[in-house]
C-alpha positions in Angstrom: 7.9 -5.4 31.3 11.5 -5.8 32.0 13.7 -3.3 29.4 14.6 -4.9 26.2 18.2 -7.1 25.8 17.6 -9.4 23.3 14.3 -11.1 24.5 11.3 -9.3 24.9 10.5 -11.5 28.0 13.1 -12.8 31.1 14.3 -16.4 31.2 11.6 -17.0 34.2 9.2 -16.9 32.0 10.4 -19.0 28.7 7.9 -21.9 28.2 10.9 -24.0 26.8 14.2 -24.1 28.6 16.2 -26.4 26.7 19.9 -25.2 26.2 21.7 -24.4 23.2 25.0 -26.1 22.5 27.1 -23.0 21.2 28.5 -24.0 17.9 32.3 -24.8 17.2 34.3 -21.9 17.0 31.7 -19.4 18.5 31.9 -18.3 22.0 28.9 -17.8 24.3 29.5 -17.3 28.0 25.4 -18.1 28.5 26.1 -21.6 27.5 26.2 -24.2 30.4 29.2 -27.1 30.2 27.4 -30.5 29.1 28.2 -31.5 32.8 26.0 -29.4 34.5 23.1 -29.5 31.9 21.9 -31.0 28.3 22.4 -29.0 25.7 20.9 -29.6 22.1 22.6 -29.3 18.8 19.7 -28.3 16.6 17.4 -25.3 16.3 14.6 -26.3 18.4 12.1 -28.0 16.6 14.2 -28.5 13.5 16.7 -31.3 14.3 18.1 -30.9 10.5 18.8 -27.3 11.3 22.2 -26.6 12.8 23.4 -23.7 15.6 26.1 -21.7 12.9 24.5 -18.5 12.3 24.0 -18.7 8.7 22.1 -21.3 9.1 19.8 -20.0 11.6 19.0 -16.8 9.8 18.2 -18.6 6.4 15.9 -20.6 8.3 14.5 -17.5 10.0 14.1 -15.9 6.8 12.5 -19.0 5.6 9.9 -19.6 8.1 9.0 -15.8 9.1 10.0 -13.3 7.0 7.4 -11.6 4.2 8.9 -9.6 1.6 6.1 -9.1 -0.4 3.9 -7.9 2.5 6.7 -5.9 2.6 7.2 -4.4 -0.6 3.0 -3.6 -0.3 3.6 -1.9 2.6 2.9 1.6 1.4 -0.2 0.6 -0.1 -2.2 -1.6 2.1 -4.3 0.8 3.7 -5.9 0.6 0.6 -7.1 -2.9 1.4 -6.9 -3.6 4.9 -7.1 -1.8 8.2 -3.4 -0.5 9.8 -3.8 -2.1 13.1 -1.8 -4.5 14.2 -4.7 -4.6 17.0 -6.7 -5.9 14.5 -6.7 -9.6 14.5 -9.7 -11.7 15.5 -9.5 -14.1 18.6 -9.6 -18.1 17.4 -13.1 -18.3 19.4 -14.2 -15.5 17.3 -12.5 -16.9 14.3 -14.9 -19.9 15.1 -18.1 -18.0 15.9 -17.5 -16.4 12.4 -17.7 -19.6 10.8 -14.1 -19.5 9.6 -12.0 -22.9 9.7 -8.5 -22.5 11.2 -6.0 -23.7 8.1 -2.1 -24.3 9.4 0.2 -23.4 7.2 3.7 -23.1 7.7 3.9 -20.4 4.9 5.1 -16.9 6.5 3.3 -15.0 4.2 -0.4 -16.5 4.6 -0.4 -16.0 8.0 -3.5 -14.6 9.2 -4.5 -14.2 5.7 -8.3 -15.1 5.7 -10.9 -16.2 2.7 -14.7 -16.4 3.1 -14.7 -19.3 5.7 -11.2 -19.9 6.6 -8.3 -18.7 7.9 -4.8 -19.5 7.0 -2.3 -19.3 11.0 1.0 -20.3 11.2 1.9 -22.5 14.4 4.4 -20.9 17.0 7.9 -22.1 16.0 9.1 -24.1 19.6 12.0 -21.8 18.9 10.4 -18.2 19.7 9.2 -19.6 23.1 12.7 -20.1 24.4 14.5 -17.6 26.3 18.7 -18.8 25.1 17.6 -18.8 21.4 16.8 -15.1 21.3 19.3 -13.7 23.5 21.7 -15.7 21.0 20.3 -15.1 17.6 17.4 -12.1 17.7 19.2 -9.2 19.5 18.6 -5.7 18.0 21.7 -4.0 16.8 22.6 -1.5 18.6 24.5 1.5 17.9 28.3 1.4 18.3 30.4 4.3 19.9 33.1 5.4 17.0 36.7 5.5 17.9 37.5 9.1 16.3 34.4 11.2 17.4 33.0 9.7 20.2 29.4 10.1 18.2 27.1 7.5 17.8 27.1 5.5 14.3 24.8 2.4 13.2 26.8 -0.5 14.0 27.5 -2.6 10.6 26.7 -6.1 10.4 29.4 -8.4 9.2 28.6 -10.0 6.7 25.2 -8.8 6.0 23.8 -11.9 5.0 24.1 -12.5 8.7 21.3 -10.5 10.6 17.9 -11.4 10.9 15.6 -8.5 11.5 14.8 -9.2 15.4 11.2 -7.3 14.8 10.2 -10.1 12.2 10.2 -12.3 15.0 8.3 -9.8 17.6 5.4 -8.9 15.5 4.7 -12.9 14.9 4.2 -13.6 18.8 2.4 -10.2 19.3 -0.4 -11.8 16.5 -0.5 -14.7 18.9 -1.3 -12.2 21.7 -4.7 -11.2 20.1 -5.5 -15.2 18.7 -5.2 -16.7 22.4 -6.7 -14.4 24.9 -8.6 -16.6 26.9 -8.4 -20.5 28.2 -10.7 -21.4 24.9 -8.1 -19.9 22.7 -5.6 -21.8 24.4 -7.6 -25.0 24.1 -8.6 -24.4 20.8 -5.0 -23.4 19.4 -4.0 -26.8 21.6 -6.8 -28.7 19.1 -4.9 -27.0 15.6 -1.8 -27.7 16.6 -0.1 -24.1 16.6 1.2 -24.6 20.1 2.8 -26.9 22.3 0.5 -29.2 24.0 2.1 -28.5 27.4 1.8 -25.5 27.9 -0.9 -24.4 30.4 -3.3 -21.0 30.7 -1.2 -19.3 33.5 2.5 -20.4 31.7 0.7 -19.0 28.4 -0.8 -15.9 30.0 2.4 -14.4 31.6 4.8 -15.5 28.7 2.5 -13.6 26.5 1.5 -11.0 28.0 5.2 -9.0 27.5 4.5 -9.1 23.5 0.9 -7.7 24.2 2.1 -4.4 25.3 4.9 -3.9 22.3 4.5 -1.0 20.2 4.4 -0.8 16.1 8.1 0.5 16.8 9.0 -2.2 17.6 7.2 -5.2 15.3 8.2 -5.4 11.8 5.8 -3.4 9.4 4.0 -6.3 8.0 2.9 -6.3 11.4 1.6 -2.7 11.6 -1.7 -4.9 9.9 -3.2 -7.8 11.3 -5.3 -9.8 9.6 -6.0 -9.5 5.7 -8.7 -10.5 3.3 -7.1 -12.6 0.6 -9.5 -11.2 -2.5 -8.4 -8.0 -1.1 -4.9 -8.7 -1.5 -4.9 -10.5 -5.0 -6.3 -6.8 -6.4 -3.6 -5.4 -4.4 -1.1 -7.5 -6.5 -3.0 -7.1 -9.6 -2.5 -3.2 -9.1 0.7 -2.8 -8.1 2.3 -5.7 -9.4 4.8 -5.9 -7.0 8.7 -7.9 -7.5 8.0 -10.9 -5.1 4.8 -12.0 -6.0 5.0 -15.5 -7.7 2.0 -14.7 -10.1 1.2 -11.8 -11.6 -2.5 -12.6 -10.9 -2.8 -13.4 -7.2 -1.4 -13.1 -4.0 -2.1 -16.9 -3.5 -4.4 -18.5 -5.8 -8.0 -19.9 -4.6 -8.4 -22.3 -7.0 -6.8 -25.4 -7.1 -9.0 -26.9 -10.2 -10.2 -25.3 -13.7 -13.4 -26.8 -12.6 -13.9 -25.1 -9.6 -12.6 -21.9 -10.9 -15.3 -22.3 -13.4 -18.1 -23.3 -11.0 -17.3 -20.0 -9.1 -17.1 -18.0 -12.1 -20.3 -18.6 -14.3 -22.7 -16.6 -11.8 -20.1 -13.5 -12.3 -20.0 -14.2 -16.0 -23.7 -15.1 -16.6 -24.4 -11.9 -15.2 -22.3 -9.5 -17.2 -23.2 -11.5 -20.1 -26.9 -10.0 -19.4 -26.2 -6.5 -18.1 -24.1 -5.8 -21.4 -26.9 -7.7 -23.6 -29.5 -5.1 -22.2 -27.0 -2.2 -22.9 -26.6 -3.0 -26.4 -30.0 -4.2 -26.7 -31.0 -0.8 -25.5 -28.6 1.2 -27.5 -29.8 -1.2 -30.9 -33.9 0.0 -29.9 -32.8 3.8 -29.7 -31.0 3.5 -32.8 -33.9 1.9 -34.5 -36.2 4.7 -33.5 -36.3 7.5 -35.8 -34.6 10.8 -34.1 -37.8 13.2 -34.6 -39.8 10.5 -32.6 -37.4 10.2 -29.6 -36.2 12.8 -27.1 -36.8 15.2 -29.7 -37.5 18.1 -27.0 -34.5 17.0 -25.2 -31.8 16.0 -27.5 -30.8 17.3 -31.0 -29.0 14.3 -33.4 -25.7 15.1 -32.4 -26.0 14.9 -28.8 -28.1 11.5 -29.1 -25.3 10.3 -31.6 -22.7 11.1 -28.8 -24.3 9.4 -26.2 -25.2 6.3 -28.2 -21.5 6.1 -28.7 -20.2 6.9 -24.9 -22.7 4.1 -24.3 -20.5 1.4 -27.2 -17.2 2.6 -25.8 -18.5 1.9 -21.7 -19.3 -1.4 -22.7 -16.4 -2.4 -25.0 -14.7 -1.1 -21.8 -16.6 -3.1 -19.8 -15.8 -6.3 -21.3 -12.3 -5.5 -21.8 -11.8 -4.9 -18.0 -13.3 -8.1 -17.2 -11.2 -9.8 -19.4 -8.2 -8.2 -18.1 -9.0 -9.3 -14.9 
């Protein structure tokens, strides 16, 4: 792969070539004059979506970044694999009886639930080579004037930079979904790519994400795929700042009625376990203490355990109500 300026692949292989019109004021010696080429005026894809920076980064921010993946970070080993490797092809996906779900929500993507998976469709955007040498180059260091030294070079404002890595760990996913013509044609069929784009384009575009590094992807993308129940714990646990509910990472349920359909088995049966407990604890009680373990426990110790047994299942019900 050709070393890293800005794109992770060169402009031979873009599967969209459209040029950018650079935005008033700016200066961008890439940019062709509108007599030797069309330019567009829009991020691609996104015709309400103008070419000014800040607007470009909000909408980056808006369509791929993942805070609260983020702030998980340090604990999703818990739940989930760290490999970004990890990521089932769409044929697979289908062989395992799960239904591919678009979404255009950052966050669910490649989050998966019993039979379904939730993929975010490739933005035309991150396909073409102008629009990351223009907006997705890493910062690089700067030399300083008064020591020669290297020093991280500031961005001004802040509010302006869009973590480039973001953007590389979302087509590295792509590179384990489509590994084969029937991932292609299936991904064709779902709608996350363009419908022009053809196995060989696909297979040499791609194939310069496959061989990035976790150095280089953003640390959402250290994981790949994730079990939603999993995560919804994971939020229950930690609790983390950017979760919209305190009670799950995205909510299953979009009806009490469902919710309660899927709940009574659950219920029904901890209803019965904690009947038998207390049922048990309510005959050993009954039973007079010279008749009943007499050889192995004195009154004390069979008073002790009758109550370890109360507080486990007060504790039991508790949890479950908790949760």
């Amino acid at each position: 792969m050709s070393t890293y300026t800005g794109a992770p692949f060169p402009a031979s292989c873009a599967l969209d070539t459209e040029l950018l019109e650079c935005p008033l004021g700016a200066k961008d010696d890439s940019a062709q004059s509108e007599s030797e080429a069309k330019t567009i005026q829009y991020i691609l894809g996104n015709p309400g979506v103008g070419l000014l920076r800040s607007q470009v980064y909000d909408h980056l921010s808006n369509e791929l970044a993942t805070p609260l993946l983020d702030e998980l970070y340090t604990h999703l080993w818990l739940v989930a694999k760290k490999s970004g490797r990890h990521i089932d092809a769409l044929h697979t996906q289908k062989v395992k009886g799960r239904a591919i779900i678009l979404t255009e929500d950052p966050r669910l993507h490649l989050i998966w639930n019993k039979n379904k998976i939730y993929i975010k469709p490739v933005p035309l955007y991150l396909v073409n080579y102008e629009f990351w040498v223009r907006y997705l180059q890493p910062l690089k260091p700067v030399l300083s004037s008064e020591n020669s030294s290297l020093v991280p070079k500031i961005p001004e404002p802040a509010a302006l930079v869009f973590d480039s890595s973001i953007a590389i760990g979302f087509m590295r996913s792509y590179a384990s979904l489509i590994k084969c013509p029937l991932d292609l044609t299936i991904a064709k069929e779902c709608y996350l790519i363009p419908a022009d784009i053809d196995w060989i384009g696909w297979s040499i575009f791609i194939n310069h994400f496959r061989v990035v590094g976790d150095d280089r992807v953003a640390k959402r993308y250290h994981y790949g795929q994730l079990r939603l129940s999993r995560l919804n714990w994971a939020v229950q646990i930690f609790r983390p700042q950017h979760t919209r509910t305190r009670w799950f990472y995205e909510n299953s349920y979009w009806s009490t009625g469902e919710f309660m359909e899927r709940a009574t088995f659950p219920l029904v049966f901890l209803f019965a376990s904690v009947s038998i407990a207390l049922s048990s604890m309510q005959v050993a009680l009954a039973v007079p203490v010279d008749r009943l373990w007499s050889h192995i426990l004195s009154d004390h110790e069979l008073k002790e355990m009758s109550r370890a047994f109360w507080l486990f299942t007060i504790a039991v019900v508790l949890l479950w109500l908790l949760i």
